[in-house]
N, C-alpha and C positions, 0 to 999 in steps of 0.2 A: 533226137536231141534231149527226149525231158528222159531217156534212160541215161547219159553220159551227165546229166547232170547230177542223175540220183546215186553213182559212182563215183564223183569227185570229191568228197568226204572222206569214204571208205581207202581212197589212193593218199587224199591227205595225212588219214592217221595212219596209215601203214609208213608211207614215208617218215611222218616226224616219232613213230617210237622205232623205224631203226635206226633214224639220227642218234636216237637220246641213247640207244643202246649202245651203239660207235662210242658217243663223248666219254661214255662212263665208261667203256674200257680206256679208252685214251686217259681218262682220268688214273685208272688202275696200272698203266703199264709206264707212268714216267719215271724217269732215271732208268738206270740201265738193271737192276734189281727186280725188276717186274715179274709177276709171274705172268711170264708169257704164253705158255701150252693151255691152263683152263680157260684163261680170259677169250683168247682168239677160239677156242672151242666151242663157249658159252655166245660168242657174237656170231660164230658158223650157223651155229642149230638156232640162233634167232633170226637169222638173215633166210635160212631158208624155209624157215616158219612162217614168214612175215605174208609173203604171195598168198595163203591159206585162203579157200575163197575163190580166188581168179580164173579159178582152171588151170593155173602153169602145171606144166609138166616139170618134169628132174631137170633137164638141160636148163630151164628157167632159174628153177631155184636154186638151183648151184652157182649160175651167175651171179642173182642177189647176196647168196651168203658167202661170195669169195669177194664179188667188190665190197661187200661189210667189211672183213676181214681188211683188205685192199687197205680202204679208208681209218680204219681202226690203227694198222702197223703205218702207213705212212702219216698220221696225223700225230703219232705218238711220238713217230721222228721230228716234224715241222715244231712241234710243240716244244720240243726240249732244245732243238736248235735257237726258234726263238730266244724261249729262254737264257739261254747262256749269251745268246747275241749281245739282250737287253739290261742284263743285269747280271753277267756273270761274272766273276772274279778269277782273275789269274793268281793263281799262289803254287808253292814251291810242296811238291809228295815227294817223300820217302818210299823206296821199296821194303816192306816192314815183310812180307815173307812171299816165298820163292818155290812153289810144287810144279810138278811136270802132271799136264792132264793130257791122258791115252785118250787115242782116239785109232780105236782100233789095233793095228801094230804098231803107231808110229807114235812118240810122245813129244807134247810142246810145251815150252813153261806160259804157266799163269801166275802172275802176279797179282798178289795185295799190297793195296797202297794208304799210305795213311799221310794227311798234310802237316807241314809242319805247325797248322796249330790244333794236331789233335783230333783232327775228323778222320775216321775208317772213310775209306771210299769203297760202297760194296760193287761187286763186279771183279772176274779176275779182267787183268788186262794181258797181252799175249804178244808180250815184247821178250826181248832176252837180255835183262839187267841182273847183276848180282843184287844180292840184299844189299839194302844200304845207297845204290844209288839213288841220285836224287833226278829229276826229270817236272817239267810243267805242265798243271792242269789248270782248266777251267772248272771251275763249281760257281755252283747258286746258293748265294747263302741262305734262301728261304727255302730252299725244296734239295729234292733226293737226286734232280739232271747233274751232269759230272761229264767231262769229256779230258782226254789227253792231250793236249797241245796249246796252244794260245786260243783264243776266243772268236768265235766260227764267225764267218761272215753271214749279213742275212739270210733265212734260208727260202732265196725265191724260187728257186725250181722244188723240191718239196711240197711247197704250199700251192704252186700250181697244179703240181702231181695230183693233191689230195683233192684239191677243187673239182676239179676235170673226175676223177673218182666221184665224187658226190654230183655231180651234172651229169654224169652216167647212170648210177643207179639210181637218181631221181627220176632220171627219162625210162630207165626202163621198169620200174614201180608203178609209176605212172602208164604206158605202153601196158603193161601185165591187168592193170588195174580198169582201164575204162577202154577195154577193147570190145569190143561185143561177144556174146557168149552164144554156141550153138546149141 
């Protein structure tokens, strides 16, 4: 018992710095502009750093640095849906310009959008409008979230997704962390 307790510290801070590393990509990745390839790379090689110490093996830390990752992309999502839920603004975008992005042999159009009053919305979007038409978005007018259509409903499946993601790699943090060692 007094070895599981002198363990339970060492599971503590390993858990709350890969939370804080999760929030701060979540922080990095909202609106749809995010750079998403380093951030979720930089939360991999932390997640599976974080075991160091415990004995886990590969199949371990790959668990923890995918449910990071996991946690990271669906709390980025939860976050921007709220967002728009709570405060976001219906207004009226222009399609200001019209490129075809290849994707291999096949090409699809992406769209820039710009609202009518003036905001670029970065992101292409992957609809098939000429320039010029017009179409409704949701924006935040404090931050960079941005979605296509009228203003999302709460986002509860999301936010359970991410929970149940963080009650998982908590439990297995914790399991990795105060298991006994041979």
């Amino acid at each position: 018992m007094s070895e599981l307790i002198r363990r339970l510290p060492g599971a503590a801070l390993r858990n709350c710095l890969l939370l804080a590393v999760e929030f701060g990509a979540i922080w990095l990745l909202r609106g749809p502009g995010g750079a998403w390839i380093p951030v979720l790379l930089a939360v991999f090689v932390v997640g599976a750093a974080v075991p160091h110490g415990t004995g886990a093996e590969f199949v371990a830390r790959t668990c923890v640095a995918l449910l990071a990752v996991g946690i990271a992309v669906a709390g980025g999502i939860t976050w921007d849906r709220h967002t728009l839920h709570d405060r976001g603004r219906e207004e009226r975008a222009v399609v200001a310009e019209r490129t075809a992005a290849r994707d291999g042999s096949a090409s699809s159009p992406s769209l820039r959008l710009r609202t009518e009053t003036g905001r670029d919305l970065p992101g292409p979007v992957e609809k098939d409008l000429p320039v010029g038409a017009r179409l409704t978005v949701t924006v935040d007018p404090d931050g960079p979230a941005w979605a296509v259509g009228g203003r999302p409903d709460r986002p509860l499946w999301p936010a359970a997704a991410t929970g149940t993601l963080i009650l998982l790699q908590t439990t297995l943090i914790g399991r990795l962390s105060l298991r006994p060692r041979i």
